[in-house]
Backbone as CSV, one residue per row, in Angstrom:
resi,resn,N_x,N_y,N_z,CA_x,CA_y,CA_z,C_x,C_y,C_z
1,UNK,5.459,-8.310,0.587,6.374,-7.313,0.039,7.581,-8.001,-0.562
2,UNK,7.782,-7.439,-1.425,9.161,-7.890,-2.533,10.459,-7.826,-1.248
3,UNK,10.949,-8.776,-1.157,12.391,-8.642,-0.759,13.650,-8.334,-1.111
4,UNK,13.406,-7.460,-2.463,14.037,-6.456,-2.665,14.108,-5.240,-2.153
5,UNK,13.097,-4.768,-1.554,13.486,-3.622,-1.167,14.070,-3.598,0.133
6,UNK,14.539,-1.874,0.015,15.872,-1.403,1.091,14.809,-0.913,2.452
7,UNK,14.632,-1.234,3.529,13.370,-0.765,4.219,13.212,0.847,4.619
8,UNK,14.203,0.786,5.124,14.951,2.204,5.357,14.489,3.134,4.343
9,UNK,15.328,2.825,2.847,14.749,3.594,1.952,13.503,3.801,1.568
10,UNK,12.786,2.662,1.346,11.341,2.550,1.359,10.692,3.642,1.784
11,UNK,10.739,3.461,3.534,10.071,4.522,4.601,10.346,5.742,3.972
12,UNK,11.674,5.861,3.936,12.036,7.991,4.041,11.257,8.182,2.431
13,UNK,10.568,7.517,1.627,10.700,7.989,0.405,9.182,7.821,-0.095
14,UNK,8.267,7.355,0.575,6.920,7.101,0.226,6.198,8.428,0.713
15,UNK,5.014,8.694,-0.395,4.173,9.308,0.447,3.070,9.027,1.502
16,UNK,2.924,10.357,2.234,1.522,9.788,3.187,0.432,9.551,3.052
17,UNK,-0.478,8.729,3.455,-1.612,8.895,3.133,-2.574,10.025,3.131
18,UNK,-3.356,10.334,3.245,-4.603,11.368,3.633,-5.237,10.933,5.177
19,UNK,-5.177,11.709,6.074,-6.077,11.427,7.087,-7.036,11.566,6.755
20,UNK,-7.939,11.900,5.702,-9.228,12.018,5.297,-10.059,10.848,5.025
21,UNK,-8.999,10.002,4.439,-9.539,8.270,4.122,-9.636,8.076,5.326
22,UNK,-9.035,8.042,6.503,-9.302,7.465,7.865,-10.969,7.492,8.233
23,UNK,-11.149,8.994,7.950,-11.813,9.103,8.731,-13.563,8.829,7.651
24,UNK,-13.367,8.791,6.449,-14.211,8.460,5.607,-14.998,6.723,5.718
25,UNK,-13.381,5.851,6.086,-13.674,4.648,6.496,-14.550,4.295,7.430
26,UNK,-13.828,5.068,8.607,-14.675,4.988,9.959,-15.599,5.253,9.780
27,UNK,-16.572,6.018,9.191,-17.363,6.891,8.958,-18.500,5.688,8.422
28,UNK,-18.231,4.611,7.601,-18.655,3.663,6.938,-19.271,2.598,8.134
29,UNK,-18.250,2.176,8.891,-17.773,0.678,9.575,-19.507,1.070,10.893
30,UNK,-19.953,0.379,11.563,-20.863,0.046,12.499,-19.856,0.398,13.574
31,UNK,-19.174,-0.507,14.172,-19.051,0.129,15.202,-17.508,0.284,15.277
32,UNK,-16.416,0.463,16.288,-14.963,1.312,16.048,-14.160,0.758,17.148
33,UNK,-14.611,-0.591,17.333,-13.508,-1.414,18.664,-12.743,-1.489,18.317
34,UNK,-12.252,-2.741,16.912,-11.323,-3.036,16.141,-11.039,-3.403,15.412
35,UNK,-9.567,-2.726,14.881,-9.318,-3.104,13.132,-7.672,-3.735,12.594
36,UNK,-7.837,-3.935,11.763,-6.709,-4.820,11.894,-6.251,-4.401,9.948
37,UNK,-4.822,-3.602,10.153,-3.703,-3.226,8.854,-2.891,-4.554,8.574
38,UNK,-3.348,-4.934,7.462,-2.840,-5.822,7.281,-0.859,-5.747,6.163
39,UNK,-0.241,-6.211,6.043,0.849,-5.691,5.121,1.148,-4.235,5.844
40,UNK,1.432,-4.018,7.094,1.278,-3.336,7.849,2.565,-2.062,7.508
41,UNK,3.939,-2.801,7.055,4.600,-2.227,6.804,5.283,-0.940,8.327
42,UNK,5.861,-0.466,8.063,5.930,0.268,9.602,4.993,1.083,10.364
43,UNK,3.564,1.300,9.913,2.652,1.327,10.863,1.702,2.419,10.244
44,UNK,2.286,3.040,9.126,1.994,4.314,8.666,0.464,4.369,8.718
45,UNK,-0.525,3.404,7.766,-2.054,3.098,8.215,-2.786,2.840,9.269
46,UNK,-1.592,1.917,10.261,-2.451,1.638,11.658,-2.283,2.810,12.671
47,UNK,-1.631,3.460,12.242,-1.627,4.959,13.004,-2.568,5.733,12.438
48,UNK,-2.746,6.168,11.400,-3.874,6.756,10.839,-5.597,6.121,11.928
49,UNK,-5.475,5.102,11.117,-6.703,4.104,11.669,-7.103,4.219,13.180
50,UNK,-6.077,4.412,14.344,-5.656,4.647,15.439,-6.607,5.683,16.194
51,UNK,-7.013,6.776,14.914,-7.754,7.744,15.429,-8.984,7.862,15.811
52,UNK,-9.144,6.851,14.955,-11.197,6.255,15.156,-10.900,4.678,14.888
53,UNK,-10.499,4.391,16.251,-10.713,2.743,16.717,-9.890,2.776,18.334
54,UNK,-10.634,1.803,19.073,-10.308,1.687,20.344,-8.988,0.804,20.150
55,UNK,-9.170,0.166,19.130,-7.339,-0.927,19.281,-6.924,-1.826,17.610
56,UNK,-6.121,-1.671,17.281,-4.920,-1.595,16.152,-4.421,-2.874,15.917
57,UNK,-4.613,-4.052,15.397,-3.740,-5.360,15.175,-2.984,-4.896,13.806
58,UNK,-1.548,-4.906,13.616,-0.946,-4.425,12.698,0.064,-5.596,12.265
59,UNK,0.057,-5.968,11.056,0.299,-7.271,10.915,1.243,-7.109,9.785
60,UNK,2.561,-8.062,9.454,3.388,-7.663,8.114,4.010,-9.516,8.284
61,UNK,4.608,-9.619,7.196,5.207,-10.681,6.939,6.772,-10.706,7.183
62,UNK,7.319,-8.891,6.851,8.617,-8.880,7.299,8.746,-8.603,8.274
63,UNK,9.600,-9.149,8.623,10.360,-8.753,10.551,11.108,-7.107,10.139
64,UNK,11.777,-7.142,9.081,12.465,-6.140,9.012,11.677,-4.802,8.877
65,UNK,10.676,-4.616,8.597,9.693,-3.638,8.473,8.767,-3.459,9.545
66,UNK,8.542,-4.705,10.069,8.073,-4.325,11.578,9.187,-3.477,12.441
67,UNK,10.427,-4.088,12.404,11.098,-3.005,13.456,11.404,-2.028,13.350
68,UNK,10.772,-1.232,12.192,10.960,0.077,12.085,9.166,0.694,12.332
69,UNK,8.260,0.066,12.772,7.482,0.181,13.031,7.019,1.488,14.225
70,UNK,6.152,2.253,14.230,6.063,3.722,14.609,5.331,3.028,16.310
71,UNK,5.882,3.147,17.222,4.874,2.727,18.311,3.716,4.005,18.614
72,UNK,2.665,3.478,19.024,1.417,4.156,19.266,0.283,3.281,20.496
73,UNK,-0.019,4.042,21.312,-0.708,3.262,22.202,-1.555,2.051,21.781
74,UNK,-2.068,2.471,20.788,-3.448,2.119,20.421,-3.380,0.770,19.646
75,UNK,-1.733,0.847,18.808,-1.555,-0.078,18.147,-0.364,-1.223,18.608
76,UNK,-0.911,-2.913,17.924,0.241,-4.105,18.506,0.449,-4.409,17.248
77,UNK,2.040,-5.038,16.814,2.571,-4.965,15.567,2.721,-6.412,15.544
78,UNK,2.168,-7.210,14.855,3.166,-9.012,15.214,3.563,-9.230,13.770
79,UNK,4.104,-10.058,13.795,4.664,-10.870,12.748,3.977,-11.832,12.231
80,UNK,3.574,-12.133,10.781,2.540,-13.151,10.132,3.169,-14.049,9.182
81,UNK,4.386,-14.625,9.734,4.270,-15.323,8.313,4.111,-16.569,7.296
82,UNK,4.144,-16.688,6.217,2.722,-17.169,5.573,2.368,-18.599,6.534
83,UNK,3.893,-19.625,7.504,3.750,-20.612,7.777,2.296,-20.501,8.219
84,UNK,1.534,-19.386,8.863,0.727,-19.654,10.133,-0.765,-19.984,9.659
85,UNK,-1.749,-21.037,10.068,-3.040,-21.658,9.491,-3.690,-20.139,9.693
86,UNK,-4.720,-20.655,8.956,-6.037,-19.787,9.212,-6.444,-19.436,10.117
87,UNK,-6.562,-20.391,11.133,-6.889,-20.538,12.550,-6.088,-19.308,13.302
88,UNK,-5.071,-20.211,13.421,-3.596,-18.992,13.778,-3.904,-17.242,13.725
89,UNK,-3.937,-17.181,12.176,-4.510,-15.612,12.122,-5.425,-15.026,12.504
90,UNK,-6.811,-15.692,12.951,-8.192,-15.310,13.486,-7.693,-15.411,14.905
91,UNK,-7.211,-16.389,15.483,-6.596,-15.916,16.863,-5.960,-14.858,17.218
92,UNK,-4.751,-14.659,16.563,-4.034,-13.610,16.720,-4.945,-12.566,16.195
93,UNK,-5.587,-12.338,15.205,-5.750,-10.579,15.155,-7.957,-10.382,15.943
94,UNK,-8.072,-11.662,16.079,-9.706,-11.637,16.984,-9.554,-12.191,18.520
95,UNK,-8.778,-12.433,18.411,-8.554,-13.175,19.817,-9.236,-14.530,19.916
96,UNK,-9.768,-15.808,18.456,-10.394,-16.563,18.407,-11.378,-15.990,18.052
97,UNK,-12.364,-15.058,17.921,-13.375,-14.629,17.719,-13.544,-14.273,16.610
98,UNK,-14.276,-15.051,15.412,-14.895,-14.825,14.494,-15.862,-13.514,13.909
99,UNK,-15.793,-12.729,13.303,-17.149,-11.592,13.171,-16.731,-10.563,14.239
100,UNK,-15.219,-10.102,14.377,-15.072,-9.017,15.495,-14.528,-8.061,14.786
101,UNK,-13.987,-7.651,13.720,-13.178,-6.880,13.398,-13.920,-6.066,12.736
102,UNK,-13.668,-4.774,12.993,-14.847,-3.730,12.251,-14.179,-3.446,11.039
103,UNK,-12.711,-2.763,11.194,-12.372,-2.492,9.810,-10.922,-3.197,8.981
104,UNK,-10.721,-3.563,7.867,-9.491,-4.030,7.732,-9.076,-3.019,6.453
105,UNK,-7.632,-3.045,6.960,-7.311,-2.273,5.658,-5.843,-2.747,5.204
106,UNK,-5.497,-2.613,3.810,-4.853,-2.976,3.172,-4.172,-1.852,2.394
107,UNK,-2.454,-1.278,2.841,-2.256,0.020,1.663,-1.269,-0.768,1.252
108,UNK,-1.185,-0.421,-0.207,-0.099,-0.620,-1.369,0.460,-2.269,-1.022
109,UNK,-0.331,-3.106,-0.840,0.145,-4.225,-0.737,-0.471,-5.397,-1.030
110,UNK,-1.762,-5.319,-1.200,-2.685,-6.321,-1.392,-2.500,-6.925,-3.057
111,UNK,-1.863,-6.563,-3.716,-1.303,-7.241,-5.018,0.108,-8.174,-4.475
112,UNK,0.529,-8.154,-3.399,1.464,-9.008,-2.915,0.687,-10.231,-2.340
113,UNK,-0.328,-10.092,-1.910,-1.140,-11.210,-0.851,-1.361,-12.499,-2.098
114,UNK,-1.519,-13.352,-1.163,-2.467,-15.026,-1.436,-3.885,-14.832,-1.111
115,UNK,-4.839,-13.865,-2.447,-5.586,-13.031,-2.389,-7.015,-14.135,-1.879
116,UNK,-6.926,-15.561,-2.825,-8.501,-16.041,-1.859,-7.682,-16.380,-0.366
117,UNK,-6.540,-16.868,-0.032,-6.357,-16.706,1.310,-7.134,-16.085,2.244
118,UNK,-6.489,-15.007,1.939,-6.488,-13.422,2.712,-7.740,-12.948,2.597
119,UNK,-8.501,-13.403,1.463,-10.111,-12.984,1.568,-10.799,-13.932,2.489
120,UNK,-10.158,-15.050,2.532,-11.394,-16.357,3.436,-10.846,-15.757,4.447
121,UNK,-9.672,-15.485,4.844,-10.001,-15.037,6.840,-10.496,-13.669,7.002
122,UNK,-10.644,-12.627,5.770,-10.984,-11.489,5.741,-12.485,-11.282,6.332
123,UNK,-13.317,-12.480,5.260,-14.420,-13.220,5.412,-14.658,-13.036,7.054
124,UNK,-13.867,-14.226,7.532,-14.426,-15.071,8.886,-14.281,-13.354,9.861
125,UNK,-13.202,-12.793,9.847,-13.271,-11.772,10.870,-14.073,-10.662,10.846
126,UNK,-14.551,-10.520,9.795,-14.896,-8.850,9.538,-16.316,-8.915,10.282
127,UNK,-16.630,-8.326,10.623,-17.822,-7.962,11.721,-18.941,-7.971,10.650
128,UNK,-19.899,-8.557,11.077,-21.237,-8.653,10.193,-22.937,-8.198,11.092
129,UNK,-23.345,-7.406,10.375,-23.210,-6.450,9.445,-22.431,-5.904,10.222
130,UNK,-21.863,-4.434,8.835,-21.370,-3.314,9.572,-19.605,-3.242,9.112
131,UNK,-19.065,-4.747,9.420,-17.177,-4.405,9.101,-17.482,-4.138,7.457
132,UNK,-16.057,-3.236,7.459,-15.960,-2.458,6.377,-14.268,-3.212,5.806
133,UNK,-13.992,-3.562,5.008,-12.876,-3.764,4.337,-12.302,-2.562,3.313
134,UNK,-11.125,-2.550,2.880,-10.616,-1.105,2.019,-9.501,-1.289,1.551
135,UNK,-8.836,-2.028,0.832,-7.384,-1.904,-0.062,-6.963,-0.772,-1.057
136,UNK,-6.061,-0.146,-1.171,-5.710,0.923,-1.552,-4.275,1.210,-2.337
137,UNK,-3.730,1.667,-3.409,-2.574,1.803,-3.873,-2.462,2.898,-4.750
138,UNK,-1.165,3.001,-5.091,-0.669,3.969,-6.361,0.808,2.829,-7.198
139,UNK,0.488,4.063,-7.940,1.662,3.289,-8.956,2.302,4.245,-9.756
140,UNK,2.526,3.980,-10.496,3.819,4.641,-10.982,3.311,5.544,-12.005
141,UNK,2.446,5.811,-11.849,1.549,7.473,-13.278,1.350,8.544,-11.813
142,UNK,2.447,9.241,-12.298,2.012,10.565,-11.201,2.642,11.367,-12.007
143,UNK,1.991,12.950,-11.696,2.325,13.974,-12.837,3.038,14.996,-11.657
144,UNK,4.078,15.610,-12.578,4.988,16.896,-11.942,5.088,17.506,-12.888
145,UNK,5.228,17.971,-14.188,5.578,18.657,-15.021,5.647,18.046,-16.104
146,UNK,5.408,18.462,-17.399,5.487,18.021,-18.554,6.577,17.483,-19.241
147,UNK,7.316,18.669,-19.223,8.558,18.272,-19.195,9.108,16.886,-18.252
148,UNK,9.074,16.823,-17.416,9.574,15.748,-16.549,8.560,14.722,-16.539
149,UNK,7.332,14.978,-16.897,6.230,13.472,-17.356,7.242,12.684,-18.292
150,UNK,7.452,13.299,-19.700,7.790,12.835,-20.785,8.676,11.889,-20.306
151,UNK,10.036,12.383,-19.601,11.341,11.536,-19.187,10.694,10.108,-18.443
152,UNK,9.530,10.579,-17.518,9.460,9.441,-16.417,8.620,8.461,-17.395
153,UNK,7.789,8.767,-18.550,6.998,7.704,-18.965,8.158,6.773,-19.888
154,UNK,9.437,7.179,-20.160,10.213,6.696,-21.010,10.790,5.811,-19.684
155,UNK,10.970,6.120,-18.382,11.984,5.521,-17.406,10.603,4.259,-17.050
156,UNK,9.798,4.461,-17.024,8.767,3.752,-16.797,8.339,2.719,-17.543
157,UNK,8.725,2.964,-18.802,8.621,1.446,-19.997,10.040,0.648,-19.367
158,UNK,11.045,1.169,-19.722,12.321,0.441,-19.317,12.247,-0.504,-18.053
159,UNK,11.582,0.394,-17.071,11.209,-0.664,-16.024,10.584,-2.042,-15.893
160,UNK,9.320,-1.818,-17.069,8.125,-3.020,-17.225,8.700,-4.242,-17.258
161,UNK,10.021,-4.877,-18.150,10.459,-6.175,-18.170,11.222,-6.495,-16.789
162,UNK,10.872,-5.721,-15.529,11.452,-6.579,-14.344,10.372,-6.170,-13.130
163,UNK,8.978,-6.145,-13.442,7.804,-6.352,-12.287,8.089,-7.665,-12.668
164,UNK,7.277,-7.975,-11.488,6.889,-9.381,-11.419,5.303,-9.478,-11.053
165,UNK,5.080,-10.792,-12.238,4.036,-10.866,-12.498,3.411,-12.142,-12.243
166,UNK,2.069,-12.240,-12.534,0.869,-11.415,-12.197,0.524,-10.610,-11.317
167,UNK,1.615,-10.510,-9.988,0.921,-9.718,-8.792,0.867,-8.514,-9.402
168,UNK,2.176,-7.879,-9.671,1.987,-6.749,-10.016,1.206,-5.898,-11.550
169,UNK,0.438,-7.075,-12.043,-0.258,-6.470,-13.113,-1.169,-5.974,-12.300
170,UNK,-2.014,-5.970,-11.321,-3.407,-5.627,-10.518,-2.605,-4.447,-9.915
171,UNK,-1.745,-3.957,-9.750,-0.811,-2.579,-9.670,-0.549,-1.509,-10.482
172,UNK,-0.018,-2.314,-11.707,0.099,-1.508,-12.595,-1.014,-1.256,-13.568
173,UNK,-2.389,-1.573,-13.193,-3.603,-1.606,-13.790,-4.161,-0.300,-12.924
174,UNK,-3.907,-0.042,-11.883,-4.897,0.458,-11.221,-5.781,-0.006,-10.009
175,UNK,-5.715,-1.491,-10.028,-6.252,-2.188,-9.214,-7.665,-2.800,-9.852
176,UNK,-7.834,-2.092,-11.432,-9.003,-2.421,-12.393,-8.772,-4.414,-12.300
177,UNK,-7.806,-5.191,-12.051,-7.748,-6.139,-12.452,-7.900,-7.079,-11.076
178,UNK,-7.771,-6.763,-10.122,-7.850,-6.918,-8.582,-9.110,-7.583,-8.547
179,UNK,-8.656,-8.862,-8.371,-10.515,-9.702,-7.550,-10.635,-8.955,-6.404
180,UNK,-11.822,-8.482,-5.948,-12.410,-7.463,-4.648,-14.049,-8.064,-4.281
181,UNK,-14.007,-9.385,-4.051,-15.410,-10.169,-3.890,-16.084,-9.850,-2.511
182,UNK,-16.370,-8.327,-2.628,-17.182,-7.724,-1.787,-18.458,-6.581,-2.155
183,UNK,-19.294,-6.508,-1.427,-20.169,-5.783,-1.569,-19.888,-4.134,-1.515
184,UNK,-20.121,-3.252,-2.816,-19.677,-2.263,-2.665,-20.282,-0.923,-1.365
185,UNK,-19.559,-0.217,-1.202,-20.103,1.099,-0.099,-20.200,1.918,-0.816
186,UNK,-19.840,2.249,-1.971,-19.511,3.725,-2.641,-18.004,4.025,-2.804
187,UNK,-17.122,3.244,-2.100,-15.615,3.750,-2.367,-15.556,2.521,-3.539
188,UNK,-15.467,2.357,-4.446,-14.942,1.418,-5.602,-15.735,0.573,-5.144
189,UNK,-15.350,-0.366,-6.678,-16.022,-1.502,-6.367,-14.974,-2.562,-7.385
190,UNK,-15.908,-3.711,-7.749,-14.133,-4.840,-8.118,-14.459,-4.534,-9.769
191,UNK,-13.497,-4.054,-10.418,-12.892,-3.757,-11.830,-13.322,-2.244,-11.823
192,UNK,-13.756,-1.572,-10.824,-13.840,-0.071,-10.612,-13.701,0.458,-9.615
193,UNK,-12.539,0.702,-9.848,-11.811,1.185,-8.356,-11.736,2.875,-8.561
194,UNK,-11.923,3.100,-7.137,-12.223,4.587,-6.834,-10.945,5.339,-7.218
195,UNK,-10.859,6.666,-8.185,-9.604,7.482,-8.471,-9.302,8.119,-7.531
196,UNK,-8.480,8.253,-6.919,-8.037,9.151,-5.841,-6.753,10.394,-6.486
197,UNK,-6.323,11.090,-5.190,-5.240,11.748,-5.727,-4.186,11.970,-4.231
198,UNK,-2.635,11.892,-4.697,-2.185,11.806,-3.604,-0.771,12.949,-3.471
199,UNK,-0.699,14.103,-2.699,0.764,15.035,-3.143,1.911,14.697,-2.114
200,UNK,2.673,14.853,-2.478,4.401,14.986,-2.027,4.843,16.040,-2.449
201,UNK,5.517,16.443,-1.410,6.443,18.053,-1.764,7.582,17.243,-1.783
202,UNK,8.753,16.966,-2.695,10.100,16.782,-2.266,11.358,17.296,-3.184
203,UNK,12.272,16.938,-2.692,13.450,18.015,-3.677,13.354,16.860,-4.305
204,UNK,14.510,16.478,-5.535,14.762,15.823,-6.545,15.514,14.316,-5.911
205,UNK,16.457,14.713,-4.871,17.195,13.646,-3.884,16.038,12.500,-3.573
206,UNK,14.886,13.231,-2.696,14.015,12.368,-2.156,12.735,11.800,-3.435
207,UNK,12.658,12.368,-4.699,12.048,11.554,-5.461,13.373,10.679,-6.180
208,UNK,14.455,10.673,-5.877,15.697,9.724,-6.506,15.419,8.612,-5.477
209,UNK,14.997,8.818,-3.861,15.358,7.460,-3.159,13.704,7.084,-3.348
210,UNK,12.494,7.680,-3.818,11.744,6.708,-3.732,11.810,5.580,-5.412
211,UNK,12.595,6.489,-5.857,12.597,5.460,-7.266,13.809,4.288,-7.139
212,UNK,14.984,4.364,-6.109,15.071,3.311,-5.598,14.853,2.046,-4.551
213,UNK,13.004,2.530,-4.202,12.713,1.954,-3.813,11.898,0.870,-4.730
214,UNK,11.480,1.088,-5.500,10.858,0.581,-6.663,11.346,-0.753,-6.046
215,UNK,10.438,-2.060,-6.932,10.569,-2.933,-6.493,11.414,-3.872,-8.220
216,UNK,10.746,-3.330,-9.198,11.165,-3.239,-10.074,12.937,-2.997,-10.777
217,UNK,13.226,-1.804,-9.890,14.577,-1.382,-9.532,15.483,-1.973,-9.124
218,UNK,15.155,-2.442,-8.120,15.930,-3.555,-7.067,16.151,-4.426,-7.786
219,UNK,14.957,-5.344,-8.428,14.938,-6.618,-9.307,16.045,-6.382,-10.595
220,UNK,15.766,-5.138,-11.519,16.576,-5.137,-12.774,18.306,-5.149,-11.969
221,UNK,18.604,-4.751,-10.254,19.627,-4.383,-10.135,20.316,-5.758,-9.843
222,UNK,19.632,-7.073,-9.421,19.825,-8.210,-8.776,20.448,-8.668,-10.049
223,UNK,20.088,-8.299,-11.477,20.000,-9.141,-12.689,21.523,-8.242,-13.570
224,UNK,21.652,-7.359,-12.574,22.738,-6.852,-13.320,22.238,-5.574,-14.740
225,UNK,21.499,-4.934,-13.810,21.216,-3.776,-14.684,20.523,-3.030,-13.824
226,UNK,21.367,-1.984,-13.994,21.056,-0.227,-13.059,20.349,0.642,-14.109
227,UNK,19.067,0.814,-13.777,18.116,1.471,-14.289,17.853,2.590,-14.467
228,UNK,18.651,3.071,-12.889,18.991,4.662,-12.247,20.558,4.866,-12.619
229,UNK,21.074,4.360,-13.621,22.339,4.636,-14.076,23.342,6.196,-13.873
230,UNK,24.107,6.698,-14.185,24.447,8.091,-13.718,23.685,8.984,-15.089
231,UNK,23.724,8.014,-16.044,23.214,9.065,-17.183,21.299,9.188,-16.736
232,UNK,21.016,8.252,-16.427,19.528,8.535,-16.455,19.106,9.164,-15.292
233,UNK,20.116,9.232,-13.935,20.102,10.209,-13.360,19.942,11.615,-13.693
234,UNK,20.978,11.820,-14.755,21.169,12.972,-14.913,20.165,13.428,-15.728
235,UNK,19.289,12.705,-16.471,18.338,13.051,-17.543,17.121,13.227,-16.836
236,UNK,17.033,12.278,-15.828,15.797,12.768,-15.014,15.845,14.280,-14.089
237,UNK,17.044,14.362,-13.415,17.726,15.444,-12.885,17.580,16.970,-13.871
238,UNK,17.925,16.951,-15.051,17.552,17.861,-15.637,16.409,18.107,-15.845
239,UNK,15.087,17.299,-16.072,14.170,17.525,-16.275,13.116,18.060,-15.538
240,UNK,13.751,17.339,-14.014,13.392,17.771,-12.974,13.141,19.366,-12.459
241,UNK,14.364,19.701,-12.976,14.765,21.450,-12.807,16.005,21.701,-12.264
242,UNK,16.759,20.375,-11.912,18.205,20.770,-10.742,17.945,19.869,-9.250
243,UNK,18.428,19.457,-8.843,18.879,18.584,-8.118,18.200,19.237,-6.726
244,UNK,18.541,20.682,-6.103,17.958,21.074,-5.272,16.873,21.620,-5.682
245,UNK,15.776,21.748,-6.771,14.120,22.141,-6.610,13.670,21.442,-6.194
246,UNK,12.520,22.048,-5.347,11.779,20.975,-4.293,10.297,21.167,-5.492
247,UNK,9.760,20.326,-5.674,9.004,20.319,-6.275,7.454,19.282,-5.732
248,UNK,6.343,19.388,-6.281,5.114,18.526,-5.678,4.815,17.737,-6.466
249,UNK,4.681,16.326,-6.228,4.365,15.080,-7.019,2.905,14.906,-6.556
250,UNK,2.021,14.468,-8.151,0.459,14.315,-7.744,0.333,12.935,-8.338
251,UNK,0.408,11.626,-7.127,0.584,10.450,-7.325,-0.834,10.146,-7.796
252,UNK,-1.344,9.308,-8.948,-2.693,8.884,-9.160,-2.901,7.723,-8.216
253,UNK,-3.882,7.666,-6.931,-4.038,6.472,-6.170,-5.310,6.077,-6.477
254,UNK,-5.661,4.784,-6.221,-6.998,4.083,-6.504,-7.489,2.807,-4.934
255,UNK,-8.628,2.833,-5.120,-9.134,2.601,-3.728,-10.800,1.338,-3.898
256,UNK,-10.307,0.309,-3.458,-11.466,-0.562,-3.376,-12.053,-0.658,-1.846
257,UNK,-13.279,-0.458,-1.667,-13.535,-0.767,-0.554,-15.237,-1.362,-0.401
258,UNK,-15.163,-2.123,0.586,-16.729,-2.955,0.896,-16.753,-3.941,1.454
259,UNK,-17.982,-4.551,1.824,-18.442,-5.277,2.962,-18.681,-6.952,2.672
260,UNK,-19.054,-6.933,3.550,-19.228,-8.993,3.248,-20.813,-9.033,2.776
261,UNK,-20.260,-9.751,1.207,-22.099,-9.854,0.859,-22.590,-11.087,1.608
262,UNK,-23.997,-10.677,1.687,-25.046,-11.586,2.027,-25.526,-12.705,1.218
């Protein structure tokens, strides 16, 4: 995760997932001992996941996002970062045990990873046959109104000269650009990733703090340029409908998921 962002803000301003993917995953995987969220972020997936699995390795690189982390029986939160070998990580999230992990999952973060890394221990742990792997994201094309499309696709170019890249081209693609060197299940596959759809009800306030969560945002703000200025506030604000309409955002999400080929 970009160390730009505000964590705090982050949390209050993202949407949720679907418990439906949970249970679609599970639904896939052989058997439901254990799985391991990787980019864990404060727990939001390994709680989901929680529901169909006997036990939760929930893993992030920031400390600061772990401690806002949701406790749940089911799930242990550690800290990963990048210093630790290969070895290291198959210990910690198998207990040494190679081929144990039924499911791994990855939300909105796997364009941040050291992707053949993270695939060779993905490799060594995932349970064979049977573990199921699943990375998942959205980005910044979500529709609310026409009116207010128009404004956001204009706030949305302005943004482009402060991603950072290449990670975030496999983001702002869709995940179409994402190496995914696995065997498909039916949820996507690698340069065809599954369309999903994702809603938020929020007033105008709480789609203002997830757009300063942007990672993009943060970056143009480090460089000395406010993106969310008072005028483009106000232009998005109008378009919006007024500051207090609560309105529903239909985020476009996309979804790779599959197994270790043979």
């Amino acid at each position: 995760m970009s160390g730009v962002y505000e964590a705090d803000i982050y949390l209050d301003a993202r949407p949720t997932y679907p418990a439906d993917w949970y249970s679609k995953l599970a639904a896939l995987s052989h058997h439901h001992h254990l799985a391991w969220d990787a980019g864990t972020g404060n727990g939001q997936a390994a709680i989901g996941i929680a529901e169909h699995y006997e036990r939760v390795v929930a893993t992030d690189v920031s400390e600061t996002m772990l401690n806002l982390g949701k406790p749940h029986p089911k799930v242990t939160y550690h800290h990963t970062p990048p210093s630790m070998t290969d070895d290291e990580m198959v210990n910690l999230i198998g207990g040494g045990e190679e081929n144990s992990v039924d499911l791994i999952t990855v939300a909105t973060a796997v364009h941040w990873f050291d992707l053949p890394r993270f695939y060779a221990i993905a490799n060594r742990l995932l349970r064979k046959p049977g573990g199921i792997i699943a990375v998942w994201s959205y980005n910044t094309d979500m529709v609310v109104s026409p009116e207010f499309d128009s404004v956001m696709t204009r706030f949305n170019e302005e943004t482009m000269p402060y991603y950072k890249f290449p990670e975030c081209q496999h983001f702002l693609s869709g995940y179409k650009t994402l190496p995914f060197p696995f065997e498909s299940v039916g949820l996507g596959s690698e340069g065809k990733p599954m369309e999903l759809e994702m809603k938020r009800t929020v007033s105008f306030e709480g789609f203002l703090r997830m757009l300063r969560s942007w990672s993009a945002v943060g970056a143009a703000k480090e460089k000395g340029v406010d993106l969310l200025s008072e005028n483009a506030v106000k232009e998005l604000e109008t378009a919006w409908g007024g500051s207090e309409l609560v309105r529903t955002i239909v985020y476009k999400t996309f979804m790779l998921a599959g197994t270790v080929k043979n």
